[in-house]
N, C-alpha and C positions, 0 to 999 in steps of 0.2 A: 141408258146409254145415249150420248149425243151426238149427234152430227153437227159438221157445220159446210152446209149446202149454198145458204143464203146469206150474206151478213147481217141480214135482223135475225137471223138466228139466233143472234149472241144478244142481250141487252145493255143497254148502254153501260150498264154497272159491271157485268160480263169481262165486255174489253175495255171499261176501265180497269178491271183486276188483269186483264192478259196484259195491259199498257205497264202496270204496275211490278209484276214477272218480269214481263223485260226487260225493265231499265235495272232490276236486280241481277237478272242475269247478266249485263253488260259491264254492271260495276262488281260483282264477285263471283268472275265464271268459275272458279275452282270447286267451286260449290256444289257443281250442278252438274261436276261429271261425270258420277255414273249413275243419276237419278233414274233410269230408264234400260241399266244392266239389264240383261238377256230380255229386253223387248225388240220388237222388230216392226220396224215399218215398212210396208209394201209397195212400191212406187210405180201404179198403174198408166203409163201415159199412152194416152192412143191418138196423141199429137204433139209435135216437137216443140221442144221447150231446153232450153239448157238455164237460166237463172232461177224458174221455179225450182226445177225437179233435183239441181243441186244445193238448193238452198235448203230443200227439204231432208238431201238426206248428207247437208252438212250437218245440218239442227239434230240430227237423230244419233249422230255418230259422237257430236258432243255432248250431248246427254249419255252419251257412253251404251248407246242401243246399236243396232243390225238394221240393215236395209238390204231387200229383193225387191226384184220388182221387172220391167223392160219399160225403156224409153221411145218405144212407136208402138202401132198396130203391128206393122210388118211384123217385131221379133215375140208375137202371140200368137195365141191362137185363133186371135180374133181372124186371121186368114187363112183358117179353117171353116170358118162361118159358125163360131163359137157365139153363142149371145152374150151379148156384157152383163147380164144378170146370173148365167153361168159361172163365168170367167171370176165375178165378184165372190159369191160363193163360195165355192174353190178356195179362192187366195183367202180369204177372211178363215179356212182352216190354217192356213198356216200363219199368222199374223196378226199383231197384236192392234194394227192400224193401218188405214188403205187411207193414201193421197191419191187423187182420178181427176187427171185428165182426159175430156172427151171431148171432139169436135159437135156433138148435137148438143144442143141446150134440152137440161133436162138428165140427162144421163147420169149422174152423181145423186142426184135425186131419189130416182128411178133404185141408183145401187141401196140407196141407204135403208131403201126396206125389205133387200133381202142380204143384207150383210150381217154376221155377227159380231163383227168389230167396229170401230168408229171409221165415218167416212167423209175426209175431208177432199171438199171440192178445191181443185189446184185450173180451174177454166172449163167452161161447157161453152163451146161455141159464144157468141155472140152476146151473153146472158150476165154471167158473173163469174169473180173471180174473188172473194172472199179473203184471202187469205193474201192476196195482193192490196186489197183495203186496209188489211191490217199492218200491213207496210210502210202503206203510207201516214196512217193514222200514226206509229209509232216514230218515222219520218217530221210530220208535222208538230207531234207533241217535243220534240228533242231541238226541231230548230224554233219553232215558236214559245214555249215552252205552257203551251194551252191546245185546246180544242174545241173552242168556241170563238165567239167576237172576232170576227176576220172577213177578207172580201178573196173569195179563189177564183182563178178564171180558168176554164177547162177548154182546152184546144185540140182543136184539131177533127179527128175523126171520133164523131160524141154518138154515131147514130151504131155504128158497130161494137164500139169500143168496151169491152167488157168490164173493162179496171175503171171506168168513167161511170159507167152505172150503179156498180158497187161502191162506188165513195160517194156519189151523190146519198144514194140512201143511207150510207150510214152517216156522214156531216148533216145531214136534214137531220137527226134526233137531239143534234147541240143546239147552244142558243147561241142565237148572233152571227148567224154564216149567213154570206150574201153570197151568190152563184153568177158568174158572168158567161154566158157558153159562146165560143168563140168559133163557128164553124162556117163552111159552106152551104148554102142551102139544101144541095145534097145529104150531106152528111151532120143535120143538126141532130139533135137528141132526140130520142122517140120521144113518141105523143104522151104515152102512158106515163113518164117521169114528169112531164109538166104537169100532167091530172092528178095523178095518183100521187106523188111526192109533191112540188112546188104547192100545186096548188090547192090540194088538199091541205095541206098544214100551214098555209097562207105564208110560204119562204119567199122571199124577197130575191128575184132572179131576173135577166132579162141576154137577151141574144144579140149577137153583134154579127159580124163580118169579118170584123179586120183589127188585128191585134195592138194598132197605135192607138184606135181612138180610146184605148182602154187600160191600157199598161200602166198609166200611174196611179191609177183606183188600186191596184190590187197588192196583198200581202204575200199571195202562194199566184204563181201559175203553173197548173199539173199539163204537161204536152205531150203528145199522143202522136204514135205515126198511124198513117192512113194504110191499112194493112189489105194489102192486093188478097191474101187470102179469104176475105171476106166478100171480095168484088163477084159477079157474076158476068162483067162485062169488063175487060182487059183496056177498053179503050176511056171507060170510066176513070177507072183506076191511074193509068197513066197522064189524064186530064186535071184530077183532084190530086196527086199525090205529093205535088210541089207548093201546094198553098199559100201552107202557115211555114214560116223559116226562124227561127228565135236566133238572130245576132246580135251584137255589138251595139251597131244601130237601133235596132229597137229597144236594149237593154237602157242605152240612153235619157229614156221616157222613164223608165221603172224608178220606185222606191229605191231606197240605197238597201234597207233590210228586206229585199223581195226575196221568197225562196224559189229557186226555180226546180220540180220536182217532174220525173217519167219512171215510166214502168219498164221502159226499155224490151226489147233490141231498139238504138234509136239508128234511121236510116240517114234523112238527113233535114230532121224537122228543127234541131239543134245542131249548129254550128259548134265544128271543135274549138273554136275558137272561145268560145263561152266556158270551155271544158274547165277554164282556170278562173274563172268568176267567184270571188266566195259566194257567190249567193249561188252556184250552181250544187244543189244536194243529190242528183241522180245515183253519183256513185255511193255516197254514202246510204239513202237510200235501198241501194241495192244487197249492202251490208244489213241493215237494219231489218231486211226481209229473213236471214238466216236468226237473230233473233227473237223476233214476235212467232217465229212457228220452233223453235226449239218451248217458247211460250205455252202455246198453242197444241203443240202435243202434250206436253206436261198435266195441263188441264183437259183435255179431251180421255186422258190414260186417268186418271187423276193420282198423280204420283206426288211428290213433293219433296226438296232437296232437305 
């Protein structure tokens, strides 16, 4: 049985074959719709989320499966002071697959060794977000039409930012990605992704400030909002949360084929005004997320249309 906890969970050949499902599924859905008849996916979230948690169980419903599940702590047990290795337990009787979200890093982890189902991580605090990687990954391959050779600059909030960490590591296994990280000094990337990624595997990266002097170097810029739920200080948050602003004017500078890509809720780090940009893929993106996890389960169930 697998999990997918981490995105090096999967090997590059992995989500090449989930990259490959997908673009199948997007050009013959009829195919594929009731590969996953009377299975059920259980939709554990103990943090709010409306684009995963409906992506996920739009992906299930098109595979022609069942979704349970609650969308807070509040409507579980868990305020009962249930333990989440309980709670997992449990639901993995009745369920053929558990999505988990949790606010602690780690959590998802934690389930996957006492579940008897598959346990896909849908965000642990702070950490990863797996399955939002693969989003993007499928995001990237559709408007570049590769996943290697490119320059991406990653903005905004890189030190919390879950879906930043996650695509770092898994773009660091292609060849030819250059990394540009565009933050505050606050909020740059943790140390352990220069060490352990960058610079262990000798990738070619470097850190800026400020998004003009960079914008025409780059292919993809992934933008991030600065998420007050990660602050521990209000007065932080409200100091850093207006930064980075991606308009018109900056777009200026950019390539004419730049993609411009987020993981959304976006607050106000993108200008709607950009909203009509072809080079803006956010929305589409957001589409492509409900793909690569009808993928995703497919392969974790191991079912096949």
């Amino acid at each position: 049985m697998k999990h997918l906890i981490d995105p090096t969970d999967l090997s590059v050949a992995e989500i090449d074959e989930i990259m490959e499902l997908a673009l199948d599924i997007i050009d013959h859905k009829d195919k594929y719709n009731e590969v996953c008849k009377h299975k059920k996916l259980a939709t554990l979230f103990f943090e709010p989320s409306t684009r995963t948690r409906l992506s996920f169980e739009a992906a299930m419903m098109e595979l022609g499966g069942n979704v349970l599940g609650f969308s807070s702590a509040d409507s579980s047990s868990a305020t009962k002071g249930e333990s989440v290795g309980d709670t997992v337990r449990v639901v993995s009787c009745y369920a053929d697959i558990i999505a988990m979200r949790h606010p602690k890093e780690g959590a998802p982890h934690f389930a996957s060794f006492v579940s008897d189902v598959p346990i896909i991580n849908a965000g642990d605090g702070g950490h990863n977000h797996p399955t939002q990687t693969l989003t993007d990954l499928l995001t990237i391959r559709r408007e570049k039409g590769r996943l290697n050779n490119f320059t991406i600059g990653l903005c905004g909030d890189l030190k919390f930012g879950r879906t930043v960490h996650s695509l770092i590591k898994a773009l660091a296994r292609y060849e030819g990605i250059k990394f540009v990280l565009i933050s505050p000094k606050e909020l740059r990337v943790p140390d352990y992704i220069i060490t352990e990624v960058f610079e262990k595997n000798n990738i070619e990266y470097k850190e800026v400030s400020t998004m003009e002097e960079v914008m025409g170097e780059l292919d993809i810029i992934y933008m991030t909002r600065v998420q007050k739920e990660r602050f521990f200080n209000e007065a932080d948050y409200v100091r850093l949360k207006d930064t980075y602003i991606l308009d018109r004017a900056k777009l200026k500078l950019a390539k004419e084929d730049l993609s411009i890509l987020h993981p959304l809720p976006r607050v106000n780090e993108i200008a709607v005004e950009v909203d009509d940009d072809p080079r803006a893929c956010y929305f589409r993106q957001a589409l492509n997320g409900k793909y690569v996890r009808m993928a995703l389960i497919m392969t974790l169930l191991g079912v096949k249309a």
